[in-house]
DRENNU-299195 format. One line per 8 residues: their letters; for each residue x, y, z of N, C-alpha, C, O. Coordinates in steps of 0.05 Angstrom, whole numbers, plus 5000, padded with zeros to 4 digits. Example, Ala and Ser with C-alpha at 12.3 -4.5 7.8 and 13.67 -1.06 7.14 Angstrom:
<sites>
as> 5264,4886,5156,5246,4910,5156,5264,4934,5156,5285,4934,5169; 5257,4955,5142,5273,4979,5143,5258,5001,5157,5268,5023,5161
</sites>
This chain:
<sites>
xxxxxxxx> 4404,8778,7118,4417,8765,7096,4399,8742,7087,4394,8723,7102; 4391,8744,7068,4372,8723,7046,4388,8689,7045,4412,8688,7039; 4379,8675,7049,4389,8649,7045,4410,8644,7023,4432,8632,7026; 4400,8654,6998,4422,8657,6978,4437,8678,6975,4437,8690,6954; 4454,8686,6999,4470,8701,6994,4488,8694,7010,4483,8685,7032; 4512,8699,6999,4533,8689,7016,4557,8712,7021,4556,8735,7011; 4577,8705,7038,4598,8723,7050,4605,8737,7020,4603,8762,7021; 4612,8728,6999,4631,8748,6980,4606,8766,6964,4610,8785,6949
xxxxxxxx> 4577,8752,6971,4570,8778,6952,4557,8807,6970,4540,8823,6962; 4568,8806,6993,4566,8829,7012,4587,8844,7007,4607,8835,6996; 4581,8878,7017,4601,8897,7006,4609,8895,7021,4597,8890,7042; 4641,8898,7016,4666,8910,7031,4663,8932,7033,4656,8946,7014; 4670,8945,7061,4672,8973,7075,4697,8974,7092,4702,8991,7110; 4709,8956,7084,4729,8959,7110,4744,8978,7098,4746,8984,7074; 4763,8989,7129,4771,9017,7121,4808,9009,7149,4810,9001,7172; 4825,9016,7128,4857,9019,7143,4851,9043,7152,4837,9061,7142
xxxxxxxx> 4870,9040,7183,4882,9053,7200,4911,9067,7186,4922,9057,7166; 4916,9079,7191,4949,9090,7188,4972,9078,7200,4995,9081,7191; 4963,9059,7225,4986,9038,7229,4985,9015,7208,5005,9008,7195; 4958,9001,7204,4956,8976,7173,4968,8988,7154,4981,8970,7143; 4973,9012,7141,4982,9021,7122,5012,9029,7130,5021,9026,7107; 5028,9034,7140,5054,9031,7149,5065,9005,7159,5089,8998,7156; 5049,8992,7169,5057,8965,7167,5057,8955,7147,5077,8942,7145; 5040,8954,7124,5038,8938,7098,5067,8946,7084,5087,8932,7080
xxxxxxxx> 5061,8978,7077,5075,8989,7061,5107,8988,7067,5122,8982,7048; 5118,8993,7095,5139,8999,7107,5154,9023,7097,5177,9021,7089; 5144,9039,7097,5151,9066,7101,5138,9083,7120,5121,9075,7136; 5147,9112,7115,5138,9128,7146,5117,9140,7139,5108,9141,7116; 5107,9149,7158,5081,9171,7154,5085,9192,7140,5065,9201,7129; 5116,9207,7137,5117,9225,7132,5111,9223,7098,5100,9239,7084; 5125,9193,7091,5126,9189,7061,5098,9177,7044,5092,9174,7021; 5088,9174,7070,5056,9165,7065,5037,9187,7057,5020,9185,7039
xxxxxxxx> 5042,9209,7073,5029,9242,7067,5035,9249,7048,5019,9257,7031; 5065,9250,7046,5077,9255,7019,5064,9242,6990,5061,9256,6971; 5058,9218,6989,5046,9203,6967,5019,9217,6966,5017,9234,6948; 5001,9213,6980,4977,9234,6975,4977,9255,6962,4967,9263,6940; 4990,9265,6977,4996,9306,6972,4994,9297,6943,4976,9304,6927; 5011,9282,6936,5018,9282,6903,5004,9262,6892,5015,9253,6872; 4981,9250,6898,4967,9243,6882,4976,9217,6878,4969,9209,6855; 4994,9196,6895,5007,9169,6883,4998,9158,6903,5008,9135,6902
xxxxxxxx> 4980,9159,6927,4970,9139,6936,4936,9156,6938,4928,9179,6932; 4922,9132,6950,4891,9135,6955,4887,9163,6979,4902,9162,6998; 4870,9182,6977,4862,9195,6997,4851,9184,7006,4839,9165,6998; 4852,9200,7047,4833,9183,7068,4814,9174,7060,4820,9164,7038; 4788,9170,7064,4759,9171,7056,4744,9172,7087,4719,9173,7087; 4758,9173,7111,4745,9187,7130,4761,9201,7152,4769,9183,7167; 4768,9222,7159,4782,9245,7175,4762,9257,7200,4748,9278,7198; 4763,9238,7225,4742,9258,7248,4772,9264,7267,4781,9249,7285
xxxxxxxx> 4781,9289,7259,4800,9303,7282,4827,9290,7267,4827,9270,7252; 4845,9301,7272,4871,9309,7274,4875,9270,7274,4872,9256,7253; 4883,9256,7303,4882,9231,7301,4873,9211,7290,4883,9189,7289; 4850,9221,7281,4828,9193,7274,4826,9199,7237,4810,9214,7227; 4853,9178,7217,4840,9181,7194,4840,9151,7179,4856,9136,7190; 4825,9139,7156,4814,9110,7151,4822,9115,7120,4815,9135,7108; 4836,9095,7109,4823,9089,7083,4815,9069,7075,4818,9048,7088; 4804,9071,7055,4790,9051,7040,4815,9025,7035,4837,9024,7025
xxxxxxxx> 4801,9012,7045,4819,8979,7035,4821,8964,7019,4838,8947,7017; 4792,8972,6999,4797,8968,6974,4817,8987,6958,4830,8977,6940; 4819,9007,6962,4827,9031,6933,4858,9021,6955,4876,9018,6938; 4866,9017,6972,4895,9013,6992,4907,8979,6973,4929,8978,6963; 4893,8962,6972,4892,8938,6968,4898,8947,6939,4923,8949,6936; 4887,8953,6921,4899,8958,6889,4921,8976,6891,4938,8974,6873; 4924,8992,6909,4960,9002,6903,4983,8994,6913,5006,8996,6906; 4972,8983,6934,4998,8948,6943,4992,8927,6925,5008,8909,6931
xxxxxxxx> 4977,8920,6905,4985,8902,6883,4999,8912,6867,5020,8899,6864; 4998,8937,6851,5006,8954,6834,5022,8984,6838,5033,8994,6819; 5022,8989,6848,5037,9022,6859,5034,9033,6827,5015,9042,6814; 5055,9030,6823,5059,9043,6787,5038,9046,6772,5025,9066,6766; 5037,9021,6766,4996,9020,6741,4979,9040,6761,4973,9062,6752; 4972,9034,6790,4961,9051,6813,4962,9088,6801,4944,9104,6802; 4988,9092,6790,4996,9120,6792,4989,9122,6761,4977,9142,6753; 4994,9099,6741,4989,9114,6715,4966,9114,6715,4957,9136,6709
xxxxxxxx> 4948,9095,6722,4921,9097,6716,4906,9123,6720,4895,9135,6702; 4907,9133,6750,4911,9161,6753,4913,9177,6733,4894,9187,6720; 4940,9179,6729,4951,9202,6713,4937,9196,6679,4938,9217,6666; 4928,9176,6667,4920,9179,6645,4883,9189,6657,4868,9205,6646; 4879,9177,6676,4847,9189,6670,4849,9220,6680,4828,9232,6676; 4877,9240,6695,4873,9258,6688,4874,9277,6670,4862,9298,6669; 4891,9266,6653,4893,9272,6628,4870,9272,6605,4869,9285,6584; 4853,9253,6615,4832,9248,6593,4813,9261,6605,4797,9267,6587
xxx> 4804,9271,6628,4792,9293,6634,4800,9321,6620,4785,9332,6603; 4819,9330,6625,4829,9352,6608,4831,9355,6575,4844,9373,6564; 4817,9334,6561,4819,9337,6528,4790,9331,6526,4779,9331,6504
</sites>
């Protein structure tokens, strides 16, 4: 790290567990899979085995500010793919 650089202009990589994300959220795993499947929350971004899966804490962090905007935003950029 260069003298002029400081803590915030380094990337974030941090990555939730599936317990940080049921704790945040407070709901179950089952309703957590469920949001994926359908496209209303963030997919993993790393899966080694059955136990072990991470997401992103940034793309996790904008849908616990927003959930809703989270889902339209989504849903209009799939839509604007398709025209």
């Amino acid at each position: 790290m260069s003298p002029s650089t400081t803590v915030q202009d380094l990337p974030t990589n941090r990555l939730y567990a599936l317990p940080d994300i049921l704790s945040r959220g407070k709901f179950s795993k089952s309703h957590l899979y469920n949001l994926v499947a359908r496209g209303h929350f963030p997919q993993p971004v790393l899966r080694m085995g059955p136990r072990f899966t991470r997401w992103s804490a940034e793309r996790c962090d904008e849908w616990f500010s927003d959930p809703q905007g989270w889902i339209d935003a989504r849903a209009r950029a799939a839509q604007a793919e398709l025209t």
